[in-house]
C-alpha positions as CSV (number, residue, x, y, z in Angstrom):
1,X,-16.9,12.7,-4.4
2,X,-13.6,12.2,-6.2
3,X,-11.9,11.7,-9.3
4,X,-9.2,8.7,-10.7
5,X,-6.7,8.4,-12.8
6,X,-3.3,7.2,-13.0
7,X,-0.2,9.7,-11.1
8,X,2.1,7.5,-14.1
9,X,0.3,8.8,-16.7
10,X,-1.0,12.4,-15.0
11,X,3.2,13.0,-14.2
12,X,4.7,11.7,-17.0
13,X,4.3,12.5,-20.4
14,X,4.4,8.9,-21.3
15,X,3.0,6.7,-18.4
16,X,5.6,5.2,-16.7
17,X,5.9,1.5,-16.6
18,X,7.3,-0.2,-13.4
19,X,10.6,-1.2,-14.1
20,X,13.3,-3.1,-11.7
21,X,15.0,-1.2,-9.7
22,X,18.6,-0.5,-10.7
23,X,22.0,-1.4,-9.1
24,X,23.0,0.5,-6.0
25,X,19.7,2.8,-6.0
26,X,19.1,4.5,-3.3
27,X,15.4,2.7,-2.7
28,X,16.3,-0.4,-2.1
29,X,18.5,0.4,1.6
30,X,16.0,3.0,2.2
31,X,12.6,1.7,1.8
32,X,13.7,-1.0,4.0
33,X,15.6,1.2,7.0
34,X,12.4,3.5,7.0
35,X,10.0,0.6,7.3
36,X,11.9,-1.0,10.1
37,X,11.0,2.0,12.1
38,X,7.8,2.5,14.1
39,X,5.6,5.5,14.1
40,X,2.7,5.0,16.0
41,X,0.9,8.6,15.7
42,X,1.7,10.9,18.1
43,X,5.2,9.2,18.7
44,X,7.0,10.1,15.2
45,X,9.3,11.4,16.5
46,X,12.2,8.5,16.0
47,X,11.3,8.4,12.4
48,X,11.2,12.4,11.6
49,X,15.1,12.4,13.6
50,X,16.1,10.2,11.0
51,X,14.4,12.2,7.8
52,X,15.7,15.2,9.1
53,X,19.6,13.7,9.1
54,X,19.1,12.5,5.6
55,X,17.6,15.5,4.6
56,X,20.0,18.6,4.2
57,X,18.3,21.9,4.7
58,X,15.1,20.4,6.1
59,X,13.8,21.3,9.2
60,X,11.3,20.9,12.6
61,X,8.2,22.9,12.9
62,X,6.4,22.8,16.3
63,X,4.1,19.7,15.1
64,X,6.9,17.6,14.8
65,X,6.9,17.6,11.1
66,X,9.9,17.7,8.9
67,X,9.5,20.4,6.0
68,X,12.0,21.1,3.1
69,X,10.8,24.7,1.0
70,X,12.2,23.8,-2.4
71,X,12.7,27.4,-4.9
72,X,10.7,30.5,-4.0
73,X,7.7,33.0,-4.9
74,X,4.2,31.8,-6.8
75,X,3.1,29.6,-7.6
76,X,3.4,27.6,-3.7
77,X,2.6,24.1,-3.8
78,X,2.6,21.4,-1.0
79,X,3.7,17.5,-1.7
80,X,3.1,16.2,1.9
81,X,3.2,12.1,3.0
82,X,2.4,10.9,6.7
83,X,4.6,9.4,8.6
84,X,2.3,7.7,11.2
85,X,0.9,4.4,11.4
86,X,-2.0,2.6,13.5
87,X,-0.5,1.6,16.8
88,X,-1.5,1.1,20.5
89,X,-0.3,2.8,24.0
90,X,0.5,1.0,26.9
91,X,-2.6,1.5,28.6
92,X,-1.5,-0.2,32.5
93,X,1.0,-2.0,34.2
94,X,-0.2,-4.6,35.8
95,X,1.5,-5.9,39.7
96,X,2.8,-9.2,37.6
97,X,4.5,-7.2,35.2
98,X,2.3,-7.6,32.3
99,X,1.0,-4.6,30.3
100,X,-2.3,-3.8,28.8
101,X,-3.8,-1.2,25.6
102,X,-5.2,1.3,24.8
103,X,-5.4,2.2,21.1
104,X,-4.6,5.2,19.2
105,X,-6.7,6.5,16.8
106,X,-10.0,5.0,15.0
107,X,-9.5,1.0,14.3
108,X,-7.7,0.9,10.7
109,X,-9.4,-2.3,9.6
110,X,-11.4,-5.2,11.2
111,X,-8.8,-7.8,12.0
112,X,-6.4,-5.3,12.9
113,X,-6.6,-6.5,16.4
114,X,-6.3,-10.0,15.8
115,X,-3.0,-9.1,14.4
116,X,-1.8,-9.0,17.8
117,X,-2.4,-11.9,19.4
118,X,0.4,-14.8,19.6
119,X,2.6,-11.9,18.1
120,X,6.4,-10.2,18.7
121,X,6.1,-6.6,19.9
122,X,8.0,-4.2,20.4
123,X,7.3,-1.2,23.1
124,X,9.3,1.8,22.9
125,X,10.2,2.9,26.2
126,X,12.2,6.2,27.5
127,X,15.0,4.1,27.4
128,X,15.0,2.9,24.0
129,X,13.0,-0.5,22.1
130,X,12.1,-3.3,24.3
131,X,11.3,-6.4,22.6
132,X,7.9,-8.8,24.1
133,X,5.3,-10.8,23.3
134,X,1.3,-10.8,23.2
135,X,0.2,-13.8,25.0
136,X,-2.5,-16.1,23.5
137,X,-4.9,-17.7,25.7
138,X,-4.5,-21.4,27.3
139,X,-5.6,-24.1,24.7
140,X,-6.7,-26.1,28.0
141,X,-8.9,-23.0,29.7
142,X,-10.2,-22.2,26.2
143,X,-11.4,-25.7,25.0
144,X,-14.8,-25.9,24.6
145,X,-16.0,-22.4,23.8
146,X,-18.7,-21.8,21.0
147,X,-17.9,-20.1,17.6
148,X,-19.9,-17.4,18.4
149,X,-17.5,-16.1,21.6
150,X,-15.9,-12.4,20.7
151,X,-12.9,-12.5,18.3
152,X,-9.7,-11.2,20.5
153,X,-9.2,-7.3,20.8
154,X,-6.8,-5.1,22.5
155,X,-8.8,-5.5,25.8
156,X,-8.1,-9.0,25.8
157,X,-4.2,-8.3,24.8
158,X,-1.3,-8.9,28.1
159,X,1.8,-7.8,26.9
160,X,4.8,-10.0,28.3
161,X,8.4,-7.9,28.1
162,X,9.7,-10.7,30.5
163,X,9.0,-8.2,33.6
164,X,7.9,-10.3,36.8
165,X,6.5,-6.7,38.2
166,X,5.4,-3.3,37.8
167,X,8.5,-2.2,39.0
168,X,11.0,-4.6,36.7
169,X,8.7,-3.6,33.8
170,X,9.1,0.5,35.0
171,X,13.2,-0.5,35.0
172,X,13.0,-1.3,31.6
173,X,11.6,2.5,30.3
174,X,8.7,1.0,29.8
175,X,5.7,3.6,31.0
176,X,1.9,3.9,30.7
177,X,1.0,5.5,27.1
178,X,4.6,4.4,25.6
179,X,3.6,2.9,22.5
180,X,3.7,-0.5,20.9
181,X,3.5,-1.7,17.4
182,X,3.8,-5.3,15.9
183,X,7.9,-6.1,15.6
184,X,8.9,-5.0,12.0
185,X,11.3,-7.1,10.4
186,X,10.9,-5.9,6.6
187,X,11.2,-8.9,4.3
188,X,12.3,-9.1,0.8
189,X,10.8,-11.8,-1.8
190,X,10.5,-12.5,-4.9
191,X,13.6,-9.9,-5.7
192,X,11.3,-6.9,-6.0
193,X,8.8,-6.7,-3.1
194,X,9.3,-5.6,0.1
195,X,6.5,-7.0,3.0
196,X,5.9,-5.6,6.5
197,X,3.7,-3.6,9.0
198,X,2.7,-0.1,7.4
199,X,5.4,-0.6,4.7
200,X,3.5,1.3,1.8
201,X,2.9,4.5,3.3
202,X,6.7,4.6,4.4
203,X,7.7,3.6,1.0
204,X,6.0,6.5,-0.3
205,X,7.9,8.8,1.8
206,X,10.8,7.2,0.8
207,X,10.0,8.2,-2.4
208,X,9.3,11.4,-1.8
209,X,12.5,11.9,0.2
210,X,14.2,10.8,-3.2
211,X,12.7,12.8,-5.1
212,X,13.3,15.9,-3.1
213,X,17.0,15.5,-2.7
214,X,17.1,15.6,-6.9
215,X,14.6,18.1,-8.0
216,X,14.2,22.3,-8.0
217,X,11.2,23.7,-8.9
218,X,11.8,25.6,-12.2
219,X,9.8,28.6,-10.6
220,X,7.3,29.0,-7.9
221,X,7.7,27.3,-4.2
222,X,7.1,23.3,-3.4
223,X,7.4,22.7,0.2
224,X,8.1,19.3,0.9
225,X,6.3,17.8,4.3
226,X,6.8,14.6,6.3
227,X,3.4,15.1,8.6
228,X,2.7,13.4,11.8
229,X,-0.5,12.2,13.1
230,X,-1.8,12.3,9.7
231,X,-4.2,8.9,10.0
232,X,-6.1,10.3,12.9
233,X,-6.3,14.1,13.4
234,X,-4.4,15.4,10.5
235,X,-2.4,17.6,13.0
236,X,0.6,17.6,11.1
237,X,-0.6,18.5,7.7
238,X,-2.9,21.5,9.3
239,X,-0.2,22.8,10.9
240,X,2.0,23.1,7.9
241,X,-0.9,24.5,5.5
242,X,-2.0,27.3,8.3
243,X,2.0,28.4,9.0
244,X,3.5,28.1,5.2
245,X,-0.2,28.3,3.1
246,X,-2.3,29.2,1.5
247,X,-0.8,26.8,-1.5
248,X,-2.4,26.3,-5.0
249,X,-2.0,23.2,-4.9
250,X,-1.7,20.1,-2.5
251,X,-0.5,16.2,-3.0
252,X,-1.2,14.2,-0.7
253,X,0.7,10.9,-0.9
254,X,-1.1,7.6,0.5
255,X,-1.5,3.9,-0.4
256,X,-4.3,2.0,-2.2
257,X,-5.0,-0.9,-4.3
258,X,-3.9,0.6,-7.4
259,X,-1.6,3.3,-9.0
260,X,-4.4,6.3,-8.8
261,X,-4.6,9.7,-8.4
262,X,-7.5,10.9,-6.4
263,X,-8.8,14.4,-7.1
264,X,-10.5,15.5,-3.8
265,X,-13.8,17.2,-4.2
266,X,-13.9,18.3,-0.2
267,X,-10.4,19.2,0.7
268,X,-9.4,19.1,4.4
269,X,-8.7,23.2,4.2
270,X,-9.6,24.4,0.9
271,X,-8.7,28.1,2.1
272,X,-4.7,27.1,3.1
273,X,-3.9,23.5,0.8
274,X,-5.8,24.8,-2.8
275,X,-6.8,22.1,-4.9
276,X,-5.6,18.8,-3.5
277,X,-4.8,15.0,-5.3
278,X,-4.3,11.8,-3.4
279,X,-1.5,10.1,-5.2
280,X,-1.8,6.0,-4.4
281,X,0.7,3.7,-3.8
282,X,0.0,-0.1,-4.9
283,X,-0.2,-2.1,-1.8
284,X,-0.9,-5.9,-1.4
285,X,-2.7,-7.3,1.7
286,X,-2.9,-3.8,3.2
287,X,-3.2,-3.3,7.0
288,X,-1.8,-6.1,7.4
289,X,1.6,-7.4,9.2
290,X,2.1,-8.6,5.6
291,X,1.2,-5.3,3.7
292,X,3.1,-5.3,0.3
293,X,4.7,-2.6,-1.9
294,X,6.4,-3.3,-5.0
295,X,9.6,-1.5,-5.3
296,X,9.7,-1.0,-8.8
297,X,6.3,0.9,-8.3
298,X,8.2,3.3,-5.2
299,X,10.8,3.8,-7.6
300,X,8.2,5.0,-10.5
301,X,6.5,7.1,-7.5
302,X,9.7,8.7,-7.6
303,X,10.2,9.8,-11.3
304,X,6.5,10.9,-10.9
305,X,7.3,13.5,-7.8
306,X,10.5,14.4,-9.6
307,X,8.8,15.5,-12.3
308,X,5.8,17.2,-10.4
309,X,8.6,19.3,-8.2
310,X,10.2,20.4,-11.3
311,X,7.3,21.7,-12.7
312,X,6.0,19.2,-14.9
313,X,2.0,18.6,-14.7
């Protein structure tokens, strides 16, 4: 079971209203450059390189996480935000050069898979981001078939980088389990919202990684934790409880439908992360390749974990 109530009004001692961003702040180059990235869990690793350069003092611990331990003795409390997002390995490569899936993790949502089909791609390979395609099946060859034929999944996807073989396709770092996420081209409209593949979740990290190059704890210990594999095994944040726990307390930052903060009645390791709280980022169309986050709402997110690290409840 859980409890809900607003993180503006639990952080703030009046509950802070989204405003527009203001000139020049930080949030508005950074949401985007974090959301252009892709993180497909268990391959964070491009996006933690780039936390750990913006972040001075931070750190690797052997799960790949980036941690940042903010003032020192009791009380120890953990903010921690996932990095990962749903994504699929490259599965095979066929003898024409096209590529086939495999998916990582549990399905996010029900059309996620559809998402792919007709779509840009990108497939990061050993030697760096190669752009392709998901084909779509022939109008001609597909004519005539019932409404009741299977929606398209990732066992129907072929992946066209342009190769012509297995071996052009191997020439271009492209190897089976590199992974593959929709293309992310952030897009700004309507001045203040920001739309793209798994751009709330970065958001909120951007957020956090705000908030933590402002704010020291007036007393105690908050360790700061960008966590990896976070939407499937919860590797990341596990690892940081087990090595830098037990914590009182544990915030957990994640998106949802509105600005919510989720007291957890079953915590994931009630012996290492305390009493833990879901903070929710707004996100429109969610799970989508149009997800939504307002960035007057990452910027409130903000205040809301700068107060929280100093010490305000």
């Amino acid at each position: 079971m859980r409890l809900s109530f607003h993180w503006g009004a639990v952080a703030l001692p009046l509950a802070l209203a989204a405003a527009p961003l203001a000139a020049q702040d930080p949030l508005d180059a950074l949401v985007p450059r974090l959301a252009a990235m892709t993180a497909v869990s268990g391959f964070e690793h491009a996006v933690a390189d780039t936390l750990l350069t913006l972040l001075p003092g931070s750190e690797r611990d052997r799960a790949g996480s980036i941690l940042l331990t903010l003032g020192s003795g009791e009380p120890r409390r953990l903010i921690a935000c996932g990095l990962d997002e749903p994504g699929f390995v490259i599965g095979n490569i066929r003898a024409d050069g096209y590529l086939t899936l495999r998916r990582v993790g549990p399905n996010p949502q029900p059309l996620f898979d559809q998402q792919l089909e007709g779509q840009r791609i990108t497939v990061w390979g050993k030697k760096g981001a190669v752009p392709g395609v998901v084909g779509i099946h022939s109008v001609h060859l597909t004519r005539g078939r019932s409404a009741s034929d299977a929606p398209f999944t990732f066992d129907s996807a072929f992946v066209d980088v342009g190769a012509r073989s297995a071996a052009e396709a191997r020439a271009l770092g492209i190897e089976v389990l590199s992974p593959l996420a929709l293309e992310k081209r952030p897009h700004r409209y309507a001045d203040t919202l920001l739309a793209g593949p798994a751009v709330t979740r970065r958001a909120a990290c951007a957020a956090l990684l705000e908030a933590a190059r402002a704010a020291t704890p007036a007393r105690g210990t908050v360790v700061i934790a960008f966590v990896g594999e976070q939407l499937f095994t919860r590797r990341g944040l596990l690892t940081v409880a087990r090595n830098l726990g037990p914590f009182a307390t544990t915030i957990l930052l994640d998106r949802g439908t509105t600005r919510d903060v989720i007291a957890e009645r079953e915590s994931p390791d009630p012996r290492y992360l305390g009493r833990v709280e879901t903070w929710l980022l707004p996100s429109r169309y969610p799970g989508s390749a149009v997800e939504t986050v307002s960035l007057p709402d990452v910027a409130a997110l903000r205040q809301s974990l700068t107060l929280r690290i100093r010490g305000s409840e």
